[in-house]
C-alpha positions as CSV (number, residue, x, y, z in Angstrom):
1,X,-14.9,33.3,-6.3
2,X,-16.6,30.5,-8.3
3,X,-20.1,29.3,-7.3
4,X,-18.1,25.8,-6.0
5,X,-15.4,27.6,-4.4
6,X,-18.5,29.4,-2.4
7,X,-19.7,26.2,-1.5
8,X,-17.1,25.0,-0.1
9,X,-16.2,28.2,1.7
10,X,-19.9,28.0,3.5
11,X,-19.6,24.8,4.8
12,X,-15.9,26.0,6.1
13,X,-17.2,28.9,7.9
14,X,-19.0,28.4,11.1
15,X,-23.0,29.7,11.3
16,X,-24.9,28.0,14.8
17,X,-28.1,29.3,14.9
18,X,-27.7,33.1,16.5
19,X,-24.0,33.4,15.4
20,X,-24.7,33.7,11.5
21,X,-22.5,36.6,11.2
22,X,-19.3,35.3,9.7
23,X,-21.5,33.0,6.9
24,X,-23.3,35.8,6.5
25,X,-20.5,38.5,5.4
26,X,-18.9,35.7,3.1
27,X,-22.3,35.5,1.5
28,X,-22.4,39.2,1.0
29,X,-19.1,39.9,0.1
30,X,-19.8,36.7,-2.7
31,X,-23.3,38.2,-4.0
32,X,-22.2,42.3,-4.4
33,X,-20.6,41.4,-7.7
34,X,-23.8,40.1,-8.9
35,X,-26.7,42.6,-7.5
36,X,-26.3,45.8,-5.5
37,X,-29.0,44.9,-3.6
38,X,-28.1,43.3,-0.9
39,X,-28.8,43.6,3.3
40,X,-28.9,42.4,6.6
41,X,-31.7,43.1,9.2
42,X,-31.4,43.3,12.4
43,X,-32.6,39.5,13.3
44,X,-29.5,38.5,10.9
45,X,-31.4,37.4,7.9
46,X,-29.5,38.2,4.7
47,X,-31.5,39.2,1.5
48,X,-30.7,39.8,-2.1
49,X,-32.9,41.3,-4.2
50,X,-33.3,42.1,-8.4
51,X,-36.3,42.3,-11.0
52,X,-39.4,44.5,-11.4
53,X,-40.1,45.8,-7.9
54,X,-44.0,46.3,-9.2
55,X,-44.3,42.5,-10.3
56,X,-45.6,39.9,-7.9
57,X,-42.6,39.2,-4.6
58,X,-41.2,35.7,-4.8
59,X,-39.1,35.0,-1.7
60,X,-36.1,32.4,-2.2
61,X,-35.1,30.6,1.4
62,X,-32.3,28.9,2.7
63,X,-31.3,29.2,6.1
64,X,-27.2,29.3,6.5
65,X,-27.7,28.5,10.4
66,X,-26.1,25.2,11.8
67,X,-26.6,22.7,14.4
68,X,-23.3,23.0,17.3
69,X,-23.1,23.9,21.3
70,X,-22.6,27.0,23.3
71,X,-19.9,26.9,26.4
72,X,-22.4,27.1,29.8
73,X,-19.5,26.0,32.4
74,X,-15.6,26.0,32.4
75,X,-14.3,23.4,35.8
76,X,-11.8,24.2,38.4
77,X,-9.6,22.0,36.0
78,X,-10.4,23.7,32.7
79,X,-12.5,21.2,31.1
80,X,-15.5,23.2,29.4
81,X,-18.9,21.7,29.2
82,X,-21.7,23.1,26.7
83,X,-25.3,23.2,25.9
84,X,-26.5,22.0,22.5
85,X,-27.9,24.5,20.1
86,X,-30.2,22.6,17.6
87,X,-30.8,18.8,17.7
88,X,-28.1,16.7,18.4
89,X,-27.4,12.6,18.4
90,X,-25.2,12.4,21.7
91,X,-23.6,10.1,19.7
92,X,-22.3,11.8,17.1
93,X,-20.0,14.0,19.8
94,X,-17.9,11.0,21.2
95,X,-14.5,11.3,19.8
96,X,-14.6,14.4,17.5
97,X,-12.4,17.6,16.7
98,X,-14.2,20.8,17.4
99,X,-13.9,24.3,17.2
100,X,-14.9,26.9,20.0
101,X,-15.3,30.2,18.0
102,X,-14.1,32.9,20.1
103,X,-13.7,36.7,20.0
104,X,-9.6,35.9,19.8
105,X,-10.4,33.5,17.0
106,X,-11.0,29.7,17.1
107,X,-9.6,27.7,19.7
108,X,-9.2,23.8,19.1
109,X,-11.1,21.5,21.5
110,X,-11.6,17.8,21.6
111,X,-14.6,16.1,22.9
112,X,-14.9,12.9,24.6
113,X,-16.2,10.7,27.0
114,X,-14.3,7.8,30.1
115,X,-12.2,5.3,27.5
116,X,-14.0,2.1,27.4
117,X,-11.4,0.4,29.5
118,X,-12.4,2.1,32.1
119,X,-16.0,1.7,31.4
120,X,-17.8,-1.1,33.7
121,X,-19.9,-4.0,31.9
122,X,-23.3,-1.8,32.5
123,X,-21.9,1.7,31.1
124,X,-21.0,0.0,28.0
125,X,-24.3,-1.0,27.6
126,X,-25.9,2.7,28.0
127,X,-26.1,5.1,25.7
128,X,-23.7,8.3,26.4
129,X,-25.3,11.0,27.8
130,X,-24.5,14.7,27.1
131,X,-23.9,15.7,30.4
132,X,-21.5,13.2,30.3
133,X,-18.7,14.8,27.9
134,X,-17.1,17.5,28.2
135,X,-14.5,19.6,25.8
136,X,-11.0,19.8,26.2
137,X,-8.7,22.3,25.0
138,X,-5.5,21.5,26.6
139,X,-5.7,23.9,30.0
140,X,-4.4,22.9,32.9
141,X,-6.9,24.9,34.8
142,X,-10.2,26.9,35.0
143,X,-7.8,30.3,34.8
144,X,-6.1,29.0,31.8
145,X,-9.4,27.8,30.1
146,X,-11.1,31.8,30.5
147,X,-8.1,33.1,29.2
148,X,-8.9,32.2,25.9
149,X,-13.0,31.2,26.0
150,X,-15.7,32.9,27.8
151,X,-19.4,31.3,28.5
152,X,-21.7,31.6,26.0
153,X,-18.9,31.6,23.4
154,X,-20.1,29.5,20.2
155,X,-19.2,25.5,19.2
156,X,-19.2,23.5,16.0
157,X,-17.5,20.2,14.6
158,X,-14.1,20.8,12.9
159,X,-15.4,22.2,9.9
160,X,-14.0,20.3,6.9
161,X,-15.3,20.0,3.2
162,X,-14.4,16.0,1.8
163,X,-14.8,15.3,-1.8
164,X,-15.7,11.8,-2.5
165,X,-16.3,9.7,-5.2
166,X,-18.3,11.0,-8.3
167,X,-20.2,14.2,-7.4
168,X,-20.7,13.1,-3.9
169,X,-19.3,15.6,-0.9
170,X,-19.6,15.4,2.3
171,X,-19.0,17.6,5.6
172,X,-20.8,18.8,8.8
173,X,-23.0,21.8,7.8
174,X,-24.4,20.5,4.4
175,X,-27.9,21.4,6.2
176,X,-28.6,23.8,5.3
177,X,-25.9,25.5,3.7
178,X,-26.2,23.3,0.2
179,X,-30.2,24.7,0.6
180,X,-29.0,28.7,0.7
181,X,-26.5,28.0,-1.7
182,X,-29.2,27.1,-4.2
183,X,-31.3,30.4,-3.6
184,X,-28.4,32.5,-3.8
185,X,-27.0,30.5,-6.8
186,X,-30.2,31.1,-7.7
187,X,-30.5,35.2,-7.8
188,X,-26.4,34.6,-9.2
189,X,-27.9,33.2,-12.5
190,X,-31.2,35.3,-12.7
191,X,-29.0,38.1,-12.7
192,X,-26.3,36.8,-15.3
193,X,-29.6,36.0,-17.7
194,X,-31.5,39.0,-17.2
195,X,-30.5,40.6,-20.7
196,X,-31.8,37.2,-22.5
197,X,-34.5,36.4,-19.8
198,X,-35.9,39.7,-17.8
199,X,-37.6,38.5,-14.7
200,X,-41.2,39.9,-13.9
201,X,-41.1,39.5,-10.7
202,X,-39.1,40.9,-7.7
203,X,-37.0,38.1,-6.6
204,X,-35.3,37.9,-3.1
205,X,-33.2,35.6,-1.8
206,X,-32.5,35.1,1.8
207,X,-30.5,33.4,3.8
208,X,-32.1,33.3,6.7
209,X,-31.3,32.5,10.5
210,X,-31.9,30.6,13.6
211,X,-34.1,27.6,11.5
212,X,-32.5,25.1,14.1
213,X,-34.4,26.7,17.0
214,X,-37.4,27.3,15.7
215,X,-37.9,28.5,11.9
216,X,-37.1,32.0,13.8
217,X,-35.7,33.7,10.8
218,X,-38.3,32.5,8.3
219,X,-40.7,34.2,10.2
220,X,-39.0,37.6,10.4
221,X,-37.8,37.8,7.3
222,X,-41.4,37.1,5.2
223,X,-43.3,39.5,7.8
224,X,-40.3,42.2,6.1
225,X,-40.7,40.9,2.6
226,X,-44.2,40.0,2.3
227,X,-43.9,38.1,-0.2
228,X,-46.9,36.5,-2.6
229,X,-45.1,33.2,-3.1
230,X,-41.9,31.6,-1.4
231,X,-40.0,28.6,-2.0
232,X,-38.0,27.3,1.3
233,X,-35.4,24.9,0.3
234,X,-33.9,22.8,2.8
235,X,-32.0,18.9,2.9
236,X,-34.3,16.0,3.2
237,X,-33.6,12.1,4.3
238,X,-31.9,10.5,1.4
239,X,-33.0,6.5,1.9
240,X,-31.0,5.1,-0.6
241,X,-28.4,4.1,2.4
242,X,-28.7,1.1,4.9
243,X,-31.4,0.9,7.9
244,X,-33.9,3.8,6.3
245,X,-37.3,2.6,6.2
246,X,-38.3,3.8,2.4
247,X,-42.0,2.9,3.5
248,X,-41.7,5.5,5.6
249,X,-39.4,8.2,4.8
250,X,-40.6,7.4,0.6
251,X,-37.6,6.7,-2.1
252,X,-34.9,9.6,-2.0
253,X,-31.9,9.1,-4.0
254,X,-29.0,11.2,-4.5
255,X,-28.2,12.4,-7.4
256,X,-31.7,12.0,-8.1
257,X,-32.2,15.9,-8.3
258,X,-34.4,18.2,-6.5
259,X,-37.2,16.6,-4.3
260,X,-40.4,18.7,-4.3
261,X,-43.2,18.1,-1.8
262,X,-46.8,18.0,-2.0
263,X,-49.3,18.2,1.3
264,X,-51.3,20.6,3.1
265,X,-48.1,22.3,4.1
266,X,-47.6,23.1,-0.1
267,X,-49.7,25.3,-2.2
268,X,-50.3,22.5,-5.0
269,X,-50.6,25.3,-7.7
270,X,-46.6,25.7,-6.8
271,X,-46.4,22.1,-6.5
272,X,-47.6,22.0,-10.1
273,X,-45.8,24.4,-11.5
274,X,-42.5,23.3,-10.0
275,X,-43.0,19.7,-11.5
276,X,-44.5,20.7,-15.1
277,X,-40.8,23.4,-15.1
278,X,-39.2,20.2,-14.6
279,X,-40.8,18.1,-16.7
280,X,-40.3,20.6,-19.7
281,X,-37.0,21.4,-19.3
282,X,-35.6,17.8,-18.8
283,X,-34.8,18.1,-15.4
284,X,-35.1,14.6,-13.1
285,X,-37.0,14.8,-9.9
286,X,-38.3,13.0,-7.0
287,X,-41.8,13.4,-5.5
288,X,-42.0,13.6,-1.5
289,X,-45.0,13.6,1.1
290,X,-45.2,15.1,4.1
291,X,-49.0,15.0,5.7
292,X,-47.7,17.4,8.5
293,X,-46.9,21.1,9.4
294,X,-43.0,21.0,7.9
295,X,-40.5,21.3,10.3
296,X,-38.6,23.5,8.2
297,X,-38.9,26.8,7.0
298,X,-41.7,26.1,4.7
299,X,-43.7,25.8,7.5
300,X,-43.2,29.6,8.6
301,X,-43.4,31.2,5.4
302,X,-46.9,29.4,4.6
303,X,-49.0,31.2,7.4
304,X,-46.7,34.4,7.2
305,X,-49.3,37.3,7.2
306,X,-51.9,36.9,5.3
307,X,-51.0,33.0,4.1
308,X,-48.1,32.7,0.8
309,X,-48.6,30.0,-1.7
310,X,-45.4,28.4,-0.6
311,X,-43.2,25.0,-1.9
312,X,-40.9,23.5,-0.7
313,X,-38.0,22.0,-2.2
314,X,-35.2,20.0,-0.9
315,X,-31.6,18.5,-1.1
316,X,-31.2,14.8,-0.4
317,X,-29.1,14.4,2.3
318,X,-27.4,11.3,4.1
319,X,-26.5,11.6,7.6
320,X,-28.4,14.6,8.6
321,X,-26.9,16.3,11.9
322,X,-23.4,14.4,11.9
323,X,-20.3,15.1,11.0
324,X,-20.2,13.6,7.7
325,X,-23.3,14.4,5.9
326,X,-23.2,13.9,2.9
327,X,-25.4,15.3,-0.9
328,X,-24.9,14.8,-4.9
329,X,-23.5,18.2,-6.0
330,X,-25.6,17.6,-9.3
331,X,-28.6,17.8,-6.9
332,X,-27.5,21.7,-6.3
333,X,-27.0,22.5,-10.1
334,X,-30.7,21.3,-10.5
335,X,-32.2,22.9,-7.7
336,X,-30.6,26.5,-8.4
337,X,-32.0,25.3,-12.4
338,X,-35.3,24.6,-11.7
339,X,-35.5,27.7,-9.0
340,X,-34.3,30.1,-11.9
341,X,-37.0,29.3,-14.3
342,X,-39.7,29.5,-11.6
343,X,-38.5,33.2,-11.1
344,X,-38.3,33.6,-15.0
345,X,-41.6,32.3,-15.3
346,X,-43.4,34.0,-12.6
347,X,-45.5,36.9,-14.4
348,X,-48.6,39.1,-12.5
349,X,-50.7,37.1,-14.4
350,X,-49.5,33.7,-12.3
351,X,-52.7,32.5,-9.9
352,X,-51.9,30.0,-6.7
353,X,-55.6,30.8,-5.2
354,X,-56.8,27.0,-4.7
355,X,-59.2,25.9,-7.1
């Protein structure tokens, strides 16, 4: 499998937060030609490790979880209504094609709301509530519908991957599955260089779980790892598209290559080092602020333990939490670039201490 064809497979396999499992074999059974070194613990989180176990432990995170819904309540005539898992735009559920993954496999389901015929003069002017869709599979009754899905079983948005012009794709998922797709991309090429370019540091890349409900995974998987630096890379708001405020949300362009942050959330000696890599190697990037705790992983990994010197590096994404989101595959080459010489570069003698 080629490193696009793994993409694409990701974004194709479902992952809601607390039902990483199938991602995570595909991501296994894609990294054990590359490192032996490879595991799951028992919160989910996948990790693959190489280099000098005695240098300095840079952790690598993506997390491979997805937004989608969880089946609560099945009707008397077999329409199924669901929780959300993750933030969702009530919005973005009118009208799609969605997939209930089930123990007999995936079960075909439509989503919708009363047609706007039949919709009087003050519904069309509210905005949809959740509560007010439900999911449709075709049953004729509640016996029917628990035939094939059970409560609690696990939802996303037909899972497609759509190439559009230039490097552009787009698909549901893209957050965060372009973001562990970098870091393992990441230990792929370490591992291919290692004759030419030895790392000194022990390097391990995780995929890690349940970001969408709260950075769960992140935390789990550093407390294991301990690691002295980490990198979390996640998707960011790309404003080069109508109606984003750029005075706000700062100028992110795709195609415009890996966005690194600075603020209190960032250990600026990382920071640094991630722009002067970029700078000397000729690859473009964009600068982002963020004056807050991240709600990413990022923020986890910083006051894991004792504190990591942590950055944070992100995808520019349009469309974040819908159906079509949408990144610059270029963006991905330069992120897994710039991560790779990070790890080649990072030596005992590397000091983040403030100062």
């Amino acid at each position: 499998m080629t490193p696009i064809e793994f993409l694409q497979a990701a974004i194709t396999t479902p992952s809601p937060s607390g039902y990483e499992e199938p991602i995570q074999k595909l991501i296994r059974e894609y990294l054990n030609s590359h490192t032996s070194d490879v595991s799951v613990d028992v919160h989910g989180n996948l990790t693959a490790s190489i280099g000098d176990a005695s240098g300095p432990r840079l952790m690598l995170a993506g997390h491979c979880d997805q937004i989608g819904m969880l089946i609560s309540y099945i009707d008397e005539e077999g329409f199924l209504y669901a929780q959300t898992i993750g933030g969702w735009d009530p919005q973005q559920l009118i009208g799609q094609a969605m997939t209930i993954w089930t123990a007999g496999g995936p079960v075909a389901a439509v989503i919708s709301r009363k047609p706007i015929h039949l919709l009087s003069p003050k519904e069309r002017e509210q905005v949809v509530r959740l509560e007010e869709m439900w999911l449709d599979i075709g049953a004729r009754s509640a016996d029917e519908a628990k035939a094939s899905v059970r409560i609690g079983d696990p939802v996303t948005l037909d899972l497609k991957y759509h190439t559009l012009l230039g490097d552009r794709v787009s698909g549901p998922g893209m957050d965060n599955k372009t973001g562990m797709w970098t870091v393992m991309e990441t230990i792929r090429r370490c591992a291919a260089e290692q004759t030419a370019s030895p790392l000194a540091c022990h390097l391990h890349s995780v995929a890690t779980v349940q970001e969408e409900i709260g950075l769960r995974g992140a935390k789990t998987a550093a407390t294991r790892i301990d690691p002295q630096v980490a990198i979390a890379v996640d998707v960011t708001h790309a404003s080069d598209c109508p109606t984003i405020d750029k005075q706000q949300q700062g100028d992110i362009r795709l195609g415009g290559g890996p966005v690194i942050f600075r603020g209190p959330n960032i250990n600026a000696k990382v920071a640094s080092r991630l722009i002067e890599l970029a700078e000397a190697n000729g690859i473009d990037y964009q600068l982002a602020a963020l004056g807050r705790a991240a709600p990413n992983d990022s923020n986890a990994l910083q006051i894991s333990g004792a504190g990591v010197a942590t950055g944070l590096v992100a995808v520019p994404n349009r469309y974040m939490h819908s159906a079509v989101e949408t990144v610059s595959l270029s963006d991905l080459d330069a992120i897994a670039r710039l991560l790779t010489l990070f790890a080649q570069n990072l030596t005992p003698d590397c000091d983040f201490i403030p100062g």
